[in-house]
gemmi code that builds the backbone of each chain (N, CA, C; Angstrom):
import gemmi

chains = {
    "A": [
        ("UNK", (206.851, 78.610, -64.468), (208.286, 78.891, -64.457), (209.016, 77.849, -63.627)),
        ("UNK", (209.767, 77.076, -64.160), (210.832, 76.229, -63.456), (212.163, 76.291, -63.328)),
        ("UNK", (212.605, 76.525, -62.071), (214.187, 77.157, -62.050), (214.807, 75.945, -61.382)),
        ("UNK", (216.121, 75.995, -61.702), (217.107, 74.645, -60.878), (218.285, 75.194, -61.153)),
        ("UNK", (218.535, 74.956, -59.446), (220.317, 75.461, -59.369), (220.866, 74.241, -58.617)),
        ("UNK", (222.174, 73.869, -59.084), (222.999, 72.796, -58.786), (224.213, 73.224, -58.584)),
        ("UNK", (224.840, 73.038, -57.667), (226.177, 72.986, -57.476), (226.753, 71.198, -57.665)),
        ("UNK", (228.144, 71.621, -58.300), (228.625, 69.811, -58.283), (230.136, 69.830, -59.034)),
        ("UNK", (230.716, 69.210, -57.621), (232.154, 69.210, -57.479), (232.820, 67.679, -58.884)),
        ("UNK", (231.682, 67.331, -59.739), (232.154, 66.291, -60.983), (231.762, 67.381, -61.696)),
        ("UNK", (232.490, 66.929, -63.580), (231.864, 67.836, -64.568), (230.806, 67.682, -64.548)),
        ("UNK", (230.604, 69.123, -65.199), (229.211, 69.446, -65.536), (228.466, 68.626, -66.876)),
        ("UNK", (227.337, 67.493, -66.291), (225.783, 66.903, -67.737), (224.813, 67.907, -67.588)),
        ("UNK", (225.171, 68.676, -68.865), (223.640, 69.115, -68.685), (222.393, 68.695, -68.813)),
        ("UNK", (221.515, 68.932, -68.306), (220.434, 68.414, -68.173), (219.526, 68.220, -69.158)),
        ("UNK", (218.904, 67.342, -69.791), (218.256, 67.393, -71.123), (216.552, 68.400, -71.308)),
        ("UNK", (216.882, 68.636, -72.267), (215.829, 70.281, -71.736), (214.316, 69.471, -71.679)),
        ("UNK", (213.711, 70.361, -71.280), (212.066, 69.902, -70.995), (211.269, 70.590, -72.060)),
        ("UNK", (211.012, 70.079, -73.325), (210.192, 70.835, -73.979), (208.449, 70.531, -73.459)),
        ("UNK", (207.813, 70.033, -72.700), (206.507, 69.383, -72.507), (205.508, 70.305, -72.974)),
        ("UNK", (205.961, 71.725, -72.242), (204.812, 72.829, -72.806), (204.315, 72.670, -74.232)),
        ("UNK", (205.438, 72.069, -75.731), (205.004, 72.700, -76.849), (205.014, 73.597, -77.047)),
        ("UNK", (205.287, 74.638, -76.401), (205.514, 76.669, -76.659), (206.444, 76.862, -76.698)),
        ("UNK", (207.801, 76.305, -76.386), (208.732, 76.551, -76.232), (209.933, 76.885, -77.794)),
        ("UNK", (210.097, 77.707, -78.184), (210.657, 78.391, -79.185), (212.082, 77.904, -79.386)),
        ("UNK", (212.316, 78.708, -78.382), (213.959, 78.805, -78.247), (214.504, 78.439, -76.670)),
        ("UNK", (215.976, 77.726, -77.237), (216.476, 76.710, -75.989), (218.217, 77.789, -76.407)),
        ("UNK", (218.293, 78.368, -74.615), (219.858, 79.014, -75.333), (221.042, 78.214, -73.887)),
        ("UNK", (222.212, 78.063, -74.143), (222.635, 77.276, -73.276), (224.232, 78.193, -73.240)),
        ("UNK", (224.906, 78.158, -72.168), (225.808, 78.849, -72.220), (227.137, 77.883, -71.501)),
        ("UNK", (228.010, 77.944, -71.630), (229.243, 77.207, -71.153), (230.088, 78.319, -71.232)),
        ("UNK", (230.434, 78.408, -69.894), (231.281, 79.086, -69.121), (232.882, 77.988, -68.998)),
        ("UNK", (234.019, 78.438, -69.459), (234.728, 77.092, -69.680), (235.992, 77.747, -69.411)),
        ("UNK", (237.086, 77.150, -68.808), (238.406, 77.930, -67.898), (239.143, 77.757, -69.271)),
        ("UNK", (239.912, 79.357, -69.086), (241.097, 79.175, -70.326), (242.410, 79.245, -68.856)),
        ("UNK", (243.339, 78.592, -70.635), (244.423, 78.499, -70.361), (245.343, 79.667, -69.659)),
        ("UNK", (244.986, 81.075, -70.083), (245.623, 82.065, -69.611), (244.784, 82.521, -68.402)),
        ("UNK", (245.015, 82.495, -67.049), (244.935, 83.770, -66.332), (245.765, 84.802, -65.617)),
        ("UNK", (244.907, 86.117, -66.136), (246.305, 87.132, -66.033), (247.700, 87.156, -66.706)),
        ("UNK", (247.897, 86.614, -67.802), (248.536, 86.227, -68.349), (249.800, 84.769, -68.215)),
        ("UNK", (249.237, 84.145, -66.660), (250.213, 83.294, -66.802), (249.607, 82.289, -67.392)),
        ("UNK", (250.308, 81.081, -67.301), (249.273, 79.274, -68.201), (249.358, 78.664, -66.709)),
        ("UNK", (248.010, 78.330, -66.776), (247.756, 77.792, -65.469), (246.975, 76.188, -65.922)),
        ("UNK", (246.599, 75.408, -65.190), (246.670, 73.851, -65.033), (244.746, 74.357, -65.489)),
        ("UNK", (244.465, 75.056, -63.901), (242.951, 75.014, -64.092), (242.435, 75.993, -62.960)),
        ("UNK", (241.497, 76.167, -62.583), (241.035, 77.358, -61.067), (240.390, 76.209, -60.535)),
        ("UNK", (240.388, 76.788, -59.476), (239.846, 76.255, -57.831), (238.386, 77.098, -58.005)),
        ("UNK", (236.987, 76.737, -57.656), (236.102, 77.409, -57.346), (235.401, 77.185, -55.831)),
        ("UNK", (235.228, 78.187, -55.162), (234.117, 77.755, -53.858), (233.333, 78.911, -53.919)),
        ("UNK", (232.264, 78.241, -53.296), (231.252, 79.119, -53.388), (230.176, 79.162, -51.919)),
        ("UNK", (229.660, 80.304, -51.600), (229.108, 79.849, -50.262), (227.829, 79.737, -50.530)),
        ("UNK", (227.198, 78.308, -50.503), (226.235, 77.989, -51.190), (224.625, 78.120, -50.636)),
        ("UNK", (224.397, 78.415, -49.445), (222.953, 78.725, -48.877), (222.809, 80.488, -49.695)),
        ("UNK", (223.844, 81.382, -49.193), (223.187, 82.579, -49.739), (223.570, 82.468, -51.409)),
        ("UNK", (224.276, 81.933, -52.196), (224.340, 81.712, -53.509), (223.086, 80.979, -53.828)),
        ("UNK", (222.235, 80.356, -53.299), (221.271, 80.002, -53.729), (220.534, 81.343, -53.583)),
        ("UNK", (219.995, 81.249, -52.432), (219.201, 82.627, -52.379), (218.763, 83.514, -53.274)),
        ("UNK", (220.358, 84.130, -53.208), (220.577, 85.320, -54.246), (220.723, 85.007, -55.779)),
        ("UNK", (220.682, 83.326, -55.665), (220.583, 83.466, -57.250), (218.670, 83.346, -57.896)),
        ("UNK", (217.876, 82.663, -56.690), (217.039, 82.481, -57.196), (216.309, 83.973, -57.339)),
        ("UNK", (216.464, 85.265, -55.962), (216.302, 86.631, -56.415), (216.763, 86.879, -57.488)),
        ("UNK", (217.702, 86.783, -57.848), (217.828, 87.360, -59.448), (217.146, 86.603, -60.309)),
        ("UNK", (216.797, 85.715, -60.427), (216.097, 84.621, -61.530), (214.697, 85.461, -61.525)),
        ("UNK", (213.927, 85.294, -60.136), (212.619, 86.024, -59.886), (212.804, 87.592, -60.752)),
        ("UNK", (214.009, 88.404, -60.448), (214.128, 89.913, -61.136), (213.845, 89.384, -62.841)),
        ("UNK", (214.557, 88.618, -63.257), (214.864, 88.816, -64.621), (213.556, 88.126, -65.069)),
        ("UNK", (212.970, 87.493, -64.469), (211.924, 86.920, -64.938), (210.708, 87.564, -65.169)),
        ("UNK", (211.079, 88.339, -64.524), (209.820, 89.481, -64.963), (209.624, 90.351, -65.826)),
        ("UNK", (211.076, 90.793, -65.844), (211.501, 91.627, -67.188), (211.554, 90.789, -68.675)),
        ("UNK", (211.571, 89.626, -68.531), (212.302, 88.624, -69.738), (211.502, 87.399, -69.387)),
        ("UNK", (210.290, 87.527, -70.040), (210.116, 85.449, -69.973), (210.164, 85.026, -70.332)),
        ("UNK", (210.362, 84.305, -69.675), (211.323, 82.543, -69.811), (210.344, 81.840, -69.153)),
        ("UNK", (210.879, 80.809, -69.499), (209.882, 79.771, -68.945), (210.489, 78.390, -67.637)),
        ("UNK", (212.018, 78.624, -68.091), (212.661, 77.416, -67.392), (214.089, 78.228, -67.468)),
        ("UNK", (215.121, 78.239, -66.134), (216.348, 78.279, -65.993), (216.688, 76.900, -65.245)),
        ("UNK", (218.229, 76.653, -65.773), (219.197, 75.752, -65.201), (220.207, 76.278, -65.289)),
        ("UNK", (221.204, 76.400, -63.816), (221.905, 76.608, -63.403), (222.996, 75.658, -62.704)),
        ("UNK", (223.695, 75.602, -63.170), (224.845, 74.242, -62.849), (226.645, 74.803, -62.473)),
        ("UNK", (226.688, 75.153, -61.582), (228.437, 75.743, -61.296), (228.609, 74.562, -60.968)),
        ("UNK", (230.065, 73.910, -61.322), (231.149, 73.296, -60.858), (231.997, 74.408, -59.914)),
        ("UNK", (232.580, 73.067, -58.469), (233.356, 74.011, -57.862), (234.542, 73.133, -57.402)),
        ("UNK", (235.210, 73.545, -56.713), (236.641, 72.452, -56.922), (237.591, 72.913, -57.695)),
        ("UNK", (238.287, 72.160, -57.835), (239.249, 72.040, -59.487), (238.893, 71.978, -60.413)),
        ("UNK", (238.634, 73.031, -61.639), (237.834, 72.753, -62.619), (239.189, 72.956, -63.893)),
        ("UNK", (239.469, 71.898, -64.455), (240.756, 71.732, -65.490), (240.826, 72.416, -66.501)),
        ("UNK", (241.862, 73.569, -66.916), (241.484, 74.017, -68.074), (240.528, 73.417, -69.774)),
        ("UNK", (240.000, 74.271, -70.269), (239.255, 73.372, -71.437), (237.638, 72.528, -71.000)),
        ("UNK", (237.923, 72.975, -69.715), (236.498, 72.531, -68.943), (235.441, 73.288, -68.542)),
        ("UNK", (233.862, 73.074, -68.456), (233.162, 74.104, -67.747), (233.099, 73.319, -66.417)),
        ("UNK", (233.471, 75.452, -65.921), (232.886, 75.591, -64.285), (231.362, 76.289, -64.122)),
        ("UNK", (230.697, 76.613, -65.409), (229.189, 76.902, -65.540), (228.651, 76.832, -66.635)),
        ("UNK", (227.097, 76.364, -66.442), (226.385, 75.982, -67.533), (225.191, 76.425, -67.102)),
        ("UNK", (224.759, 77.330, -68.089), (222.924, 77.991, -67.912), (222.345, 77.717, -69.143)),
        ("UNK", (221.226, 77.592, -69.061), (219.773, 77.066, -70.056), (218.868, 78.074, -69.735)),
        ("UNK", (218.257, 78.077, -70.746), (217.308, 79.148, -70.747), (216.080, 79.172, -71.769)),
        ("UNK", (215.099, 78.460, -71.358), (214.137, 77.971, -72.566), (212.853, 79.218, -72.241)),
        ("UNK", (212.861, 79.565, -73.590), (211.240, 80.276, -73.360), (210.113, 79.985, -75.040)),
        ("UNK", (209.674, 81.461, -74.946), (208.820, 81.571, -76.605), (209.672, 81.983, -77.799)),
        ("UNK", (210.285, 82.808, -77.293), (210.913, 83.341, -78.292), (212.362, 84.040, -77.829)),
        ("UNK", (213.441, 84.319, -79.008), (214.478, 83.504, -78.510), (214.821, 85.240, -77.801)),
        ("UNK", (214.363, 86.597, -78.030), (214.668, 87.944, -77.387), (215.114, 87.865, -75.878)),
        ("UNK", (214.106, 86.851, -75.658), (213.734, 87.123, -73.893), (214.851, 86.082, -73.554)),
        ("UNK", (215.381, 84.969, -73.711), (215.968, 84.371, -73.775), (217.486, 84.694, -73.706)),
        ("UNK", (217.827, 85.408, -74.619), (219.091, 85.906, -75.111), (219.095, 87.173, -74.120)),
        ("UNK", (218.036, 87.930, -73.590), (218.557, 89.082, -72.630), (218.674, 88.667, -71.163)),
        ("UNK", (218.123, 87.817, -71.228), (217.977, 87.030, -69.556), (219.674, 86.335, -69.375)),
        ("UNK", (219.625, 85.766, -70.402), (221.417, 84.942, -70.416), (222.439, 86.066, -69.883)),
        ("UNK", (222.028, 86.801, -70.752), (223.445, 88.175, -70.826), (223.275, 89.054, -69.306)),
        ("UNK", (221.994, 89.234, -68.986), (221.972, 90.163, -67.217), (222.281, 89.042, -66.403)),
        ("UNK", (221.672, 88.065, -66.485), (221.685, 86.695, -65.823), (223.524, 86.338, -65.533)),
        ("UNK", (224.450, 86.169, -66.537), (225.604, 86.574, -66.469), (226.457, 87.352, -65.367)),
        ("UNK", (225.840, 88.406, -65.486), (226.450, 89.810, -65.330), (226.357, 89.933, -63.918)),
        ("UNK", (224.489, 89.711, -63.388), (224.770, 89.848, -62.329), (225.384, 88.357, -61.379)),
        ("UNK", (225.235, 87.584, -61.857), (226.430, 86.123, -61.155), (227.242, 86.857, -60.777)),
        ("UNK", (228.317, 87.401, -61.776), (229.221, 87.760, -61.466), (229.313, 89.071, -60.223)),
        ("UNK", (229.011, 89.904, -60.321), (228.656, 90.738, -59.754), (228.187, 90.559, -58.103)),
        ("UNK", (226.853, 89.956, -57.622), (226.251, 89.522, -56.619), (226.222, 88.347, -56.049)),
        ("UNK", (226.960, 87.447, -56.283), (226.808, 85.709, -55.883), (227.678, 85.325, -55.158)),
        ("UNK", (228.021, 85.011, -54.384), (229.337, 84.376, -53.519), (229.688, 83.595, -54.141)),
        ("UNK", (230.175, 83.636, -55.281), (231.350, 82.288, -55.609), (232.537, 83.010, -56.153)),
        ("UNK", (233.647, 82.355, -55.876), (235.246, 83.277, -55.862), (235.542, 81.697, -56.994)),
        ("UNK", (236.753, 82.622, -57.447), (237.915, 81.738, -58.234), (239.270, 81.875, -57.702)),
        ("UNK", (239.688, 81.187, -57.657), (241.364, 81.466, -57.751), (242.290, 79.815, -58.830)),
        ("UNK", (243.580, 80.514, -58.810), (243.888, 79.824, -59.317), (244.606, 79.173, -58.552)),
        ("UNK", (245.575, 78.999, -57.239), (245.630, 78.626, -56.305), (244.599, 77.741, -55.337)),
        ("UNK", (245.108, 76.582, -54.721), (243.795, 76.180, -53.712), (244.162, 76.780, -52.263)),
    ],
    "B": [
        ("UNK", (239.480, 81.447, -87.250), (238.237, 81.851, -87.133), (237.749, 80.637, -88.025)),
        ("UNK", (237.215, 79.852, -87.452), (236.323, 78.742, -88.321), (234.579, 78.550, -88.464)),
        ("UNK", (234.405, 78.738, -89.358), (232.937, 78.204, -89.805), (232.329, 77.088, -90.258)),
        ("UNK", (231.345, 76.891, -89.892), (230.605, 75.493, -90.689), (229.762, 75.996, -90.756)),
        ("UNK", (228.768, 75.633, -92.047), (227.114, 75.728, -92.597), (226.752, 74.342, -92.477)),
        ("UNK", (225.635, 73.828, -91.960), (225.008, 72.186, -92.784), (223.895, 72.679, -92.807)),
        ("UNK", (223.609, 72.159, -93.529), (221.581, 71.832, -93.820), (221.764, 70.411, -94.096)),
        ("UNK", (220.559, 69.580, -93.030), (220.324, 68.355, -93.134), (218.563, 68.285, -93.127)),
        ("UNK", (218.511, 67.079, -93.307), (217.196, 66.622, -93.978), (216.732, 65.478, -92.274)),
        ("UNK", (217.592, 65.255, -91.272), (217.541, 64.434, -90.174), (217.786, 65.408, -88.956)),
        ("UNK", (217.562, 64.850, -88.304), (217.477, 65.688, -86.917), (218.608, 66.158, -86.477)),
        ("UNK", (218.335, 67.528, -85.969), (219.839, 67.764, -85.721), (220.811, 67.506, -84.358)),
        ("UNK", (221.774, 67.148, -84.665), (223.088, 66.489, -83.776), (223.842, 67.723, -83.346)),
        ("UNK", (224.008, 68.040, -82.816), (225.390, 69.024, -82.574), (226.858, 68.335, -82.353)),
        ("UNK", (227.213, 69.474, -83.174), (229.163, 68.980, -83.223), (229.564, 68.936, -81.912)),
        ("UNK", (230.310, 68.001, -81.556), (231.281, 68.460, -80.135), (232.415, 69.697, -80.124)),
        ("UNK", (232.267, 70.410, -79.354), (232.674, 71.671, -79.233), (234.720, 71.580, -79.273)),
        ("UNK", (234.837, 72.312, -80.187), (236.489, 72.425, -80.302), (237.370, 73.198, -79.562)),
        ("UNK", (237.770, 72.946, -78.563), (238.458, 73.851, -77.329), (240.101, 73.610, -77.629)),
        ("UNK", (240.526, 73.275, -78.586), (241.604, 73.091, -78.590), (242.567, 74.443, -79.140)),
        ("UNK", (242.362, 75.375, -78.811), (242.891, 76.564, -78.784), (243.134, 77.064, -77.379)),
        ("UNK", (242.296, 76.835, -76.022), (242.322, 76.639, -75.082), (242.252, 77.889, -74.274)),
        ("UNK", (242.120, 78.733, -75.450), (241.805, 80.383, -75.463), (240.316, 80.698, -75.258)),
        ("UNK", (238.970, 79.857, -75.127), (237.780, 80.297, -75.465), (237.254, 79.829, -74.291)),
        ("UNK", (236.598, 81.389, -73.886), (235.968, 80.718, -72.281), (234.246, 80.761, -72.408)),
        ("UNK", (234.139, 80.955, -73.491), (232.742, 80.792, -73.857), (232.345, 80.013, -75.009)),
        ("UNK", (231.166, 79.200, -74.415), (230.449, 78.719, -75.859), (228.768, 78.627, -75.603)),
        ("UNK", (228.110, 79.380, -76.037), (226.985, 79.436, -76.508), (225.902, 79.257, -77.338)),
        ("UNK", (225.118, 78.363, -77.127), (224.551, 77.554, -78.523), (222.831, 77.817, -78.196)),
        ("UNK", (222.065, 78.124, -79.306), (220.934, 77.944, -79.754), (220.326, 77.348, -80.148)),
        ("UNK", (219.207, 76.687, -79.782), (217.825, 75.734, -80.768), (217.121, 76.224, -80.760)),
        ("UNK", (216.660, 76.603, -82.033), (215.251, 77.450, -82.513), (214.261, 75.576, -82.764)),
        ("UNK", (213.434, 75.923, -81.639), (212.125, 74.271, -81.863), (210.981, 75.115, -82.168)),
        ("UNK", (210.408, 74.063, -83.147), (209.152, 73.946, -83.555), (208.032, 73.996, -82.041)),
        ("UNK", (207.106, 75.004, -82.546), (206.096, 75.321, -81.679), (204.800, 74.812, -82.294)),
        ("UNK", (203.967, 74.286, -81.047), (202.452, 74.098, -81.381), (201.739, 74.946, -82.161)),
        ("UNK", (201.863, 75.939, -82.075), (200.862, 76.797, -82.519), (201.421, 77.990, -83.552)),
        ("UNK", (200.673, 77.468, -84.366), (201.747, 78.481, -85.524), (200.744, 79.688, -85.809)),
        ("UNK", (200.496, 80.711, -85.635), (199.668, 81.655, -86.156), (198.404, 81.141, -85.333)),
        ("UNK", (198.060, 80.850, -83.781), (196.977, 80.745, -83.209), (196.569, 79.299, -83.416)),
        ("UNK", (197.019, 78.523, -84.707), (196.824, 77.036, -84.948), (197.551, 75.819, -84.385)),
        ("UNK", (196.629, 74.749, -83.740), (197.672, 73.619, -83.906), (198.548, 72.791, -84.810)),
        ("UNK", (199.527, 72.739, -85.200), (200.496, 72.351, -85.902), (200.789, 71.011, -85.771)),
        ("UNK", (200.966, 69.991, -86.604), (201.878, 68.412, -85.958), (203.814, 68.855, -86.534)),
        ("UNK", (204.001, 70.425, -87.188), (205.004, 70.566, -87.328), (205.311, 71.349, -88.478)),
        ("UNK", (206.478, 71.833, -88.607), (206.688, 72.597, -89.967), (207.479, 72.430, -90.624)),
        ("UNK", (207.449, 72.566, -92.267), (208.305, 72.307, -93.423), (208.852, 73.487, -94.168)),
        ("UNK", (210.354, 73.115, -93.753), (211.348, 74.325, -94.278), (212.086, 74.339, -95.726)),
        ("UNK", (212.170, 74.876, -96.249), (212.684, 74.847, -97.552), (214.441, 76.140, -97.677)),
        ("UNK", (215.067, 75.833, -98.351), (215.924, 76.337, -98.590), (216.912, 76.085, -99.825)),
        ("UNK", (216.605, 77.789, -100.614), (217.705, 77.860, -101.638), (219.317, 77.723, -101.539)),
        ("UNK", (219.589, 76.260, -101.492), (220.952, 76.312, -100.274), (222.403, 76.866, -101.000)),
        ("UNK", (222.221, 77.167, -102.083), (223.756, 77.436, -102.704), (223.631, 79.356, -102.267)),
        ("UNK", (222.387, 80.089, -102.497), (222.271, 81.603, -102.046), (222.250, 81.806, -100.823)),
        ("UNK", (221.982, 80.667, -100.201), (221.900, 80.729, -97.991), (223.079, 80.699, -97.916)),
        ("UNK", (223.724, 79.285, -98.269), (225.397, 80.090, -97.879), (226.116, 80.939, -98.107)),
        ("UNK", (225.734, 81.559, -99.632), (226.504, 82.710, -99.983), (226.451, 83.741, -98.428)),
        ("UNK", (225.367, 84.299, -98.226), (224.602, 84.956, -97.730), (225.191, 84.378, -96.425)),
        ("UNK", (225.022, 83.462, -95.219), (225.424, 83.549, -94.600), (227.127, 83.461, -93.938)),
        ("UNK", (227.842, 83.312, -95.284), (229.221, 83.101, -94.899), (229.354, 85.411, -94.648)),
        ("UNK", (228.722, 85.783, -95.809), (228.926, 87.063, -96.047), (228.319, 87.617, -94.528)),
        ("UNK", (227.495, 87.016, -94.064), (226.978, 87.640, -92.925), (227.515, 87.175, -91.460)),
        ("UNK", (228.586, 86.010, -91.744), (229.267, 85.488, -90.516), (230.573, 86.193, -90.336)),
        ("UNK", (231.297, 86.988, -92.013), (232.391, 87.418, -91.852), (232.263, 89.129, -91.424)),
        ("UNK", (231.005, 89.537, -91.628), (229.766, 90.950, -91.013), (230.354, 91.433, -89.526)),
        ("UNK", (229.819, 90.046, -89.173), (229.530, 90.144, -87.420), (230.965, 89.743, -86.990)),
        ("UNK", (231.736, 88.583, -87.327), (233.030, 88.385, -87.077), (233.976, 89.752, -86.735)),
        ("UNK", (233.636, 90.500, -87.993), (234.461, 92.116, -87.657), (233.775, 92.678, -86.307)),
        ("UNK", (232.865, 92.417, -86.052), (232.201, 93.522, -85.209), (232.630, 92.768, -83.472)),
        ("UNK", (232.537, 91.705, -83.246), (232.487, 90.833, -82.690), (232.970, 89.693, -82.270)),
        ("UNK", (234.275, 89.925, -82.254), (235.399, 88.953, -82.183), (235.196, 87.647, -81.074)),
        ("UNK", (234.665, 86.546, -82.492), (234.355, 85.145, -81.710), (235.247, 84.262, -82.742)),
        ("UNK", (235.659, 82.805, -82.136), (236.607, 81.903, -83.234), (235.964, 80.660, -83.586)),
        ("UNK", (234.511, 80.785, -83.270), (233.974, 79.554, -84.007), (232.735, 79.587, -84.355)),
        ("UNK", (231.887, 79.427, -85.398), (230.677, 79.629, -85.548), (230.113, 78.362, -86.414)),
        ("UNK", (229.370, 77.521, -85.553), (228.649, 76.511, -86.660), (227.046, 76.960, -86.912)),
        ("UNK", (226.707, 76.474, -87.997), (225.364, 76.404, -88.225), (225.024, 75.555, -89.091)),
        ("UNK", (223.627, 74.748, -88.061), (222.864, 73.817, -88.789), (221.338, 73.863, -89.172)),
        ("UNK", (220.596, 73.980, -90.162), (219.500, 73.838, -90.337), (219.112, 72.666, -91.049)),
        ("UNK", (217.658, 72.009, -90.208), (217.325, 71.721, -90.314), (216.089, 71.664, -91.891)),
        ("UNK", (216.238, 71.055, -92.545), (215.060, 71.061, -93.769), (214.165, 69.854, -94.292)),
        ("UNK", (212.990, 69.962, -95.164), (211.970, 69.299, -94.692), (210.859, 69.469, -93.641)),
        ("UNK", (210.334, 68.337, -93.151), (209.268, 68.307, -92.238), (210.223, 68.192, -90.491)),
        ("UNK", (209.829, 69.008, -89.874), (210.443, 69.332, -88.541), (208.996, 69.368, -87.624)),
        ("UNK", (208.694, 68.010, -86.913), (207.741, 67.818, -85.825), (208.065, 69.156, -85.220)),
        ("UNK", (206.949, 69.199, -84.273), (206.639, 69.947, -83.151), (208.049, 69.460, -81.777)),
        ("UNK", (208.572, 70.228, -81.115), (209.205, 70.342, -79.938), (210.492, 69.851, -80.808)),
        ("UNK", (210.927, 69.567, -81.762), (212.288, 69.203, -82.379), (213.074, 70.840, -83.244)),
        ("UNK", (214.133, 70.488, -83.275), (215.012, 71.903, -83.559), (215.120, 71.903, -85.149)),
        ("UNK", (214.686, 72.984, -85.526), (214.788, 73.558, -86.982), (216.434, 73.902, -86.980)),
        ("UNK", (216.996, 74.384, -85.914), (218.007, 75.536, -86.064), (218.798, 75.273, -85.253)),
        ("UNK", (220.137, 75.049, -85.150), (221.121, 75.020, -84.382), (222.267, 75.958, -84.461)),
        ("UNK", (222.776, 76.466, -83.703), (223.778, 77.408, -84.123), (225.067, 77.772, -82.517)),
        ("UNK", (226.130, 77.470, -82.750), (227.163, 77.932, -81.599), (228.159, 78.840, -82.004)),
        ("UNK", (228.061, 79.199, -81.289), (229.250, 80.212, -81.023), (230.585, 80.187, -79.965)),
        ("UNK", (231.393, 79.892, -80.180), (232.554, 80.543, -79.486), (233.512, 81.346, -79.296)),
        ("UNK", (233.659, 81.738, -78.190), (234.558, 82.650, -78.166), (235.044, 83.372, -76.918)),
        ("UNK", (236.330, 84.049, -76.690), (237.446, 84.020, -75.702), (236.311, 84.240, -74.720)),
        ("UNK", (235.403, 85.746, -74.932), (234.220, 86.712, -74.176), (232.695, 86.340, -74.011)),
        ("UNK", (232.178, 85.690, -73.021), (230.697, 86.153, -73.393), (230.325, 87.414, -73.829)),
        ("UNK", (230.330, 88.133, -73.839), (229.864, 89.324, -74.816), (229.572, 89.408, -76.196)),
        ("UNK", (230.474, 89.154, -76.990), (231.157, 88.584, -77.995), (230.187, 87.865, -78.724)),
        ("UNK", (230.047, 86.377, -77.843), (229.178, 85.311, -78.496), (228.013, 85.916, -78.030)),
        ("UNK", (227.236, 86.523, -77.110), (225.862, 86.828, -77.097), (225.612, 87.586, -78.253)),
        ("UNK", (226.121, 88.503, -78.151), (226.294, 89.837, -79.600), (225.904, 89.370, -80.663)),
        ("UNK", (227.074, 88.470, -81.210), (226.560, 87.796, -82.649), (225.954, 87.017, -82.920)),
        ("UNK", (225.116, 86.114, -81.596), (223.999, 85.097, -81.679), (222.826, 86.016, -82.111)),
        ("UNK", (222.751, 87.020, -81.381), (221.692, 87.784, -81.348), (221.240, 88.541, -82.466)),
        ("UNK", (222.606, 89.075, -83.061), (222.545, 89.441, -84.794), (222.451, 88.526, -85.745)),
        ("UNK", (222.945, 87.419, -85.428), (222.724, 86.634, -86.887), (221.916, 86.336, -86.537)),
        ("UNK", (221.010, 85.456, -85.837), (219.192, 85.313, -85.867), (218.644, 86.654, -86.348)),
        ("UNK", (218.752, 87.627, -86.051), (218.210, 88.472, -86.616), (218.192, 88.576, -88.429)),
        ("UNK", (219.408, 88.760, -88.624), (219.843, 88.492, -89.901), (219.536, 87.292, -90.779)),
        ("UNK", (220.027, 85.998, -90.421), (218.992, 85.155, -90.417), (217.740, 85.271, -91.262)),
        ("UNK", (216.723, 85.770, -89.805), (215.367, 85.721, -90.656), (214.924, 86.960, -92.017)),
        ("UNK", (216.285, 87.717, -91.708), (216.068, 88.818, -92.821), (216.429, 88.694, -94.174)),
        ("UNK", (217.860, 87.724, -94.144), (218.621, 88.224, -95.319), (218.885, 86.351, -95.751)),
        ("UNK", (218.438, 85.684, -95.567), (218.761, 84.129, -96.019), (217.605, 83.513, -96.326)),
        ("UNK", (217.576, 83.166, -97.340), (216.854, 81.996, -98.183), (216.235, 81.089, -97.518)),
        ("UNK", (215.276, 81.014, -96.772), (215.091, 80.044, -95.841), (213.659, 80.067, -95.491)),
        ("UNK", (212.861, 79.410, -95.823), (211.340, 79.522, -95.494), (210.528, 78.294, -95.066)),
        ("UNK", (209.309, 79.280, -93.990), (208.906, 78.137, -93.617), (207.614, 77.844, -94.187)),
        ("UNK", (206.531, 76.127, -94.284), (205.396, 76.451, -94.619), (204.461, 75.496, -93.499)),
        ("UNK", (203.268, 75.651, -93.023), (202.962, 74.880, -92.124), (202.318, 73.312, -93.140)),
        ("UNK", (201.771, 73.666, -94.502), (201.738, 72.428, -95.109), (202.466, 72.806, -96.237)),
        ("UNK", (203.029, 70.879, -96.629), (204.034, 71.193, -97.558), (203.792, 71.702, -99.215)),
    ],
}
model = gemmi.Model(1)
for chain_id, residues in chains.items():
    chain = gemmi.Chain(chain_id)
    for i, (resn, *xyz) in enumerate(residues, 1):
        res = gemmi.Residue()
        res.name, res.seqid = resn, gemmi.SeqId(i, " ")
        for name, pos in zip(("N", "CA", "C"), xyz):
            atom = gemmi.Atom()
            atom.name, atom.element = name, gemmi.Element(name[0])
            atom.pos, atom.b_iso = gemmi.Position(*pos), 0.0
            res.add_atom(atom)
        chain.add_residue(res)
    model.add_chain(chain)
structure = gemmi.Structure()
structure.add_model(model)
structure.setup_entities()
């Protein structure tokens, strides 16, 4: 199992996937990308910070949770933080395993709990 | 709500993603790759075939399915046909749309659907 989390205040390259195993089935990738509306006003773009020793932490605990329930074989994790311009991603996850079930349920809790448990805030204000 | 189908005979490229609605905070994309081992065997790769005028019928009918259920505004899909090495993508497919929810949902159904209801087969020799 190979996990990588990056924080990085330029846009987000994702990283070119690692097929080496040969087992690898399915590759699912997600872009998280700022709209134009928040809360209904039109805004330029959000500000992200994040407090990044326990955001690591707690993200690699959750990686370890879901990984057990769902294998995978490889996560990448990439937040932009800063100014991130509308039409742009402020996150990008990968998620390579055997087959694409485990894959596709790991993305969606994987999601959920970010949001939920991670120290990183938005605003649209700096 | 826009769609694309391709089936190509060359490796697959992905489209650059259309954000110009500026409404879509998600985009989510899939590669279904060729695995070593097909049925316990080593493989140098597999050859796909497709009845392509009944696949599209079939999958436009099954993109406008999930569209109701699942409100996303972009859906491409590419397959790959012919001989597809080992660790290279048979299958490409994105989704966008305002919700992750949304795009996980109907990634997850049309692969399903997909392998159920479309013209599309694989053989390990040709």
């Amino acid at each position: 199992m190979k996990t990588r989390i990056e924080f990085t205040r330029a846009p987000i390259a994702p990283p070119a996937p690692d097929f080496s195993t040969r087992e690898l089935g399915a590759r699912l990738e997600f872009f998280g990308i700022v709209r134009e509306l928040e809360d209904g006003k039109k805004i330029p773009g959000l500000f992200y910070e994040a407090y990044e020793p326990m955001a690591r932490s707690q993200l690699e605990k959750i990686f370890q949770e879901l990984l057990a329930k769902h294998p995978c074989q490889e996560i990448s994790f990439i937040h932009r933080l800063d100014f991130v311009p509308v039409g742009e991603a402020s996150l990008f996850i990968s998620v390579l395993s055997r087959h694409r079930q485990a894959a596709l349920a790991l993305m969606g809790e994987l999601i959920d709990r970010l949001k939920a448990d991670v120290p990183i805030w938005k605003h649209a204000k700096k």
